[in-house]
C-alpha positions in Angstrom: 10.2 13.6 -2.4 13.0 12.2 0.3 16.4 12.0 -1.3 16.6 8.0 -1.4 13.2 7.1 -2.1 12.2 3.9 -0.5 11.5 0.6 -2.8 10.2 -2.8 -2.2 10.8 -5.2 -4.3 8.2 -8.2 -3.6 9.6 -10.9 -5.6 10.5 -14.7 -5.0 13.9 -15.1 -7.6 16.4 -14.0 -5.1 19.0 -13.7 -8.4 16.1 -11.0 -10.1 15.6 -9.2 -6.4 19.3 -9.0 -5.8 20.1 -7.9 -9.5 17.2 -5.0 -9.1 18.1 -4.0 -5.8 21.9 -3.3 -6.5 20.4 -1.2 -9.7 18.2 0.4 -7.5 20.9 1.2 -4.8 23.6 2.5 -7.7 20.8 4.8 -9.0 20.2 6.6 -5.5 17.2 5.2 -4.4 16.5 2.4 -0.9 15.5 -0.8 -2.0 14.0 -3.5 0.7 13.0 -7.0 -0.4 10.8 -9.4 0.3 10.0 -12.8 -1.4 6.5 -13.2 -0.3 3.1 -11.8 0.5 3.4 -12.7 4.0 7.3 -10.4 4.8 5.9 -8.0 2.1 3.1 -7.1 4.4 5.2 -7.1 7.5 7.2 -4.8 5.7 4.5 -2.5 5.0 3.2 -2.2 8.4 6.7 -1.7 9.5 7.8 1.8 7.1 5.9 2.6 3.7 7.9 2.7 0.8 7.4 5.3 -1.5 6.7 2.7 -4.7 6.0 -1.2 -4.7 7.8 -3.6 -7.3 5.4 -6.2 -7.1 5.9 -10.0 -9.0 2.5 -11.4 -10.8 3.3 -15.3 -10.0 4.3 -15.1 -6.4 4.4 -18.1 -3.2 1.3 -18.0 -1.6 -0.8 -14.9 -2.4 -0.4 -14.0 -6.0 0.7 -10.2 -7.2 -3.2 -9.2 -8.4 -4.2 -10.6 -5.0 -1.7 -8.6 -3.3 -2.2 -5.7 -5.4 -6.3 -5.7 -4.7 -5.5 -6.1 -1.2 -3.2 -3.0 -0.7 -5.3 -1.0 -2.7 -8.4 -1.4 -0.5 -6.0 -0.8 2.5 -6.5 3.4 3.2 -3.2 3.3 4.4 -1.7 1.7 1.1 -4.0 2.8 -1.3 -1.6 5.8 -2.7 1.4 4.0 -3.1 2.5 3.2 -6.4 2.8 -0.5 -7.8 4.5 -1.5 -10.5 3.9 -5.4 -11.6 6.7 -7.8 -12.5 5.7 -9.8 -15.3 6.7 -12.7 -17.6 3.1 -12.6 -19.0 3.4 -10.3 -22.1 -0.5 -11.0 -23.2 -2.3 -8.0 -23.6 -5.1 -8.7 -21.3 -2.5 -10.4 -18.4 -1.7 -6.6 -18.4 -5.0 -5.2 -17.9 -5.7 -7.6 -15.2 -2.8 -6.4 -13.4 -3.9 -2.7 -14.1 -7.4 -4.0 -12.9 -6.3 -5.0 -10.1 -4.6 -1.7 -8.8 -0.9 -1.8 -10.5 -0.2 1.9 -11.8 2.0 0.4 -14.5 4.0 -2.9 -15.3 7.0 -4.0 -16.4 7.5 -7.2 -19.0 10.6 -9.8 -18.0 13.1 -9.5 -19.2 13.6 -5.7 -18.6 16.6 -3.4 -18.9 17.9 -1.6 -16.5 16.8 2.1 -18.1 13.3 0.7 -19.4 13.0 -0.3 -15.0 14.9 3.3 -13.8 12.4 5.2 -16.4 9.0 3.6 -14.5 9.9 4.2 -11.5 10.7 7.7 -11.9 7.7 8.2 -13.8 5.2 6.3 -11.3 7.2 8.9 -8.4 6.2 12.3 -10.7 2.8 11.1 -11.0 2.3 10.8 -7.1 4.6 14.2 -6.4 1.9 17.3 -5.1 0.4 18.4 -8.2 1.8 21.7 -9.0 -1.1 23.7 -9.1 -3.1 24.4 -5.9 -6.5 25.9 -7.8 -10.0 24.3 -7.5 -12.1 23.4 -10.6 -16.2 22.8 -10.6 -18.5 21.9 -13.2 -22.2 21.4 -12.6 -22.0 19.8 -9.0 -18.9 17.8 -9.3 -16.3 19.5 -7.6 -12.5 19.0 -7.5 -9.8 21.2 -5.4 -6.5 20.1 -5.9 -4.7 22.0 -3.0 -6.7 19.6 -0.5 -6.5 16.6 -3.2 -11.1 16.6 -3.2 -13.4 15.4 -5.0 -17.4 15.7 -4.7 -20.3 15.3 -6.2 -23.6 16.7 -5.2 -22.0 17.8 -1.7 -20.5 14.0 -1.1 -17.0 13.2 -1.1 -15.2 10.5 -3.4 -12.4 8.4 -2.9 -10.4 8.9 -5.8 -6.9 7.3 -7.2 -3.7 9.0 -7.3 -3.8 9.0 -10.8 -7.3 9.1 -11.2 -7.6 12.1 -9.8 -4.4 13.7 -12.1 -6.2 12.6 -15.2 -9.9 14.4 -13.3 -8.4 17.5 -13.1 -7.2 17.4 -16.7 -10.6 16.6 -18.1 -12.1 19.2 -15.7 -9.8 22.1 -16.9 -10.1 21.3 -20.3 -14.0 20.3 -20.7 -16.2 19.7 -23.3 -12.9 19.2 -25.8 -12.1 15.5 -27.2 -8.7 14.5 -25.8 -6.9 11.4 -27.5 -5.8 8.7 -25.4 -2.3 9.9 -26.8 -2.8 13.9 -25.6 -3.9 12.5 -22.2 -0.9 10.5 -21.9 1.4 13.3 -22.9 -0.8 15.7 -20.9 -1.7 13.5 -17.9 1.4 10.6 -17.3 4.1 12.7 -19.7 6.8 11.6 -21.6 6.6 8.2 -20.1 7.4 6.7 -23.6 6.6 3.2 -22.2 3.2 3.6 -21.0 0.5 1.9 -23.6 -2.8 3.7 -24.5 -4.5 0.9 -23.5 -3.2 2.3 -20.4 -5.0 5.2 -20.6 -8.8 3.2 -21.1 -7.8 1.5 -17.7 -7.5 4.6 -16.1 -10.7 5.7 -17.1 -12.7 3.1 -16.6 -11.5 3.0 -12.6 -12.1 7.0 -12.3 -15.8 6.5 -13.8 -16.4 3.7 -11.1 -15.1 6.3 -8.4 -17.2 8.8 -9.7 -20.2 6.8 -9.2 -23.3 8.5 -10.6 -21.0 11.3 -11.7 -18.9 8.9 -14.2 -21.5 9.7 -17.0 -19.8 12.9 -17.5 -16.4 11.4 -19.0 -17.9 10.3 -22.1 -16.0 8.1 -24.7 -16.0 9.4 -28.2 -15.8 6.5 -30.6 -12.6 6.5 -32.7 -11.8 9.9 -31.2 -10.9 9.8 -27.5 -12.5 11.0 -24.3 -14.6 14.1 -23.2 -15.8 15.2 -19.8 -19.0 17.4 -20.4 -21.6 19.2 -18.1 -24.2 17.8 -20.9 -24.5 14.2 -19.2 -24.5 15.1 -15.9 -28.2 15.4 -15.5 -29.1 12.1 -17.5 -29.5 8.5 -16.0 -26.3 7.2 -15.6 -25.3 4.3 -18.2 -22.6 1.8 -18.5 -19.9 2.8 -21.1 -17.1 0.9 -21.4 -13.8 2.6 -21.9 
């Protein structure tokens, strides 16, 4: 990770930009602003940042629209976006995670609760530690090279996505709680919810495709990825 990592704040309160980026600044990292989707993009196309502060009610295109956008974009796809949010209604927050955001942040924030995000978003996206490879059945995940497959075919998978893969892969056919997978899988990020963790889930099934039928939820228990469902007809579960 670069010593000053690089933030952009897309948010159209100059006061709330200009109060985050002098935070941002005091706590060592680079903060760049913009106040729309428009200078945001220009932005983008100009340096990537390593993590996106990104405002839900925004001029123009909205934050989800923004968010959606930038995560269909290869080149933008792995950056980390945190949502800026007066909208404290639970499912305002999965919308935004939905929609791409990695986490979000509730106005008013403090200073700490902002600092403590960041840095946690930053860890996830850091090279994974171990460089091993892990199969079960024909799905296939090698973390060195950051690949997934199934049946011989390559998947697009999610930053975190593929963290919380390779966690259910090394530890298969066990029941994890959404609480062990955020320990396990996002750390001590004390301020991530375990609704969080259903999100999460429900995206890496959908990138899984056929393959999502493995990671099976365990009513009133948790999650499970098991060699057991590969070969059946794949079903909608809901996480």
């Amino acid at each position: 990770m670069k010593n000053q990592p690089r933030v952009l704040i897309v948010e159209d309160e100059p006061a709330i930009a200009e109060l985050i980026a002098v935070n941002l600044r005091h706590n060592g990292f680079q903060p760049t602003w913009s106040e729309d989707g428009v200078s945001a993009q220009r932005e983008l196309d100009a340096v990537l940042p390593d993590v996106i502060l990104l405002d839900w009610m925004l001029p123009g295109q909205s934050g989800l629209v923004l968010a959606r956008k930038w995560r269909a974009d290869p080149r933008t796809k792995a950056i980390p976006i945190l949502m800026l949010t007066a909208r404290g209604d639970e499912p305002d927050k999965v919308a935004g995670l939905d929609a791409g955001a990695d986490d979000y942040i509730t106005k008013p924030f403090s200073t700490q609760e902002m600092l403590a995000r960041i840095r946690a978003v930053l860890r996830r996206r850091a090279p994974e530690q171990v460089s091993d490879s892990v199969t079960i059945g024909e799905l296939m995940l090698d973390a060195a090279t950051h690949r997934v497959s199934w049946q011989g075919q390559a998947l697009k998978i999610g930053p975190t996505e593929f963290k919380l893969l390779h966690y259910l892969m090394k530890h298969s056919e066990r029941v994890h709680s959404r609480s062990q997978l955020l320990d396990k899988v996002w750390g001590d990020h004390v301020f991530i919810e375990e609704r969080t963790v259903d999100v999460h889930v429900k995206r890496l099934r959908e990138a899984l495709g056929s393959a999502g039928a493995m990671i099976e939820t365990v009513r009133g228990a948790g999650y499970r990825l098991t060699a057991q469902s590969q070969a059946t007809t794949p079903v909608a579960v809901q996480a």
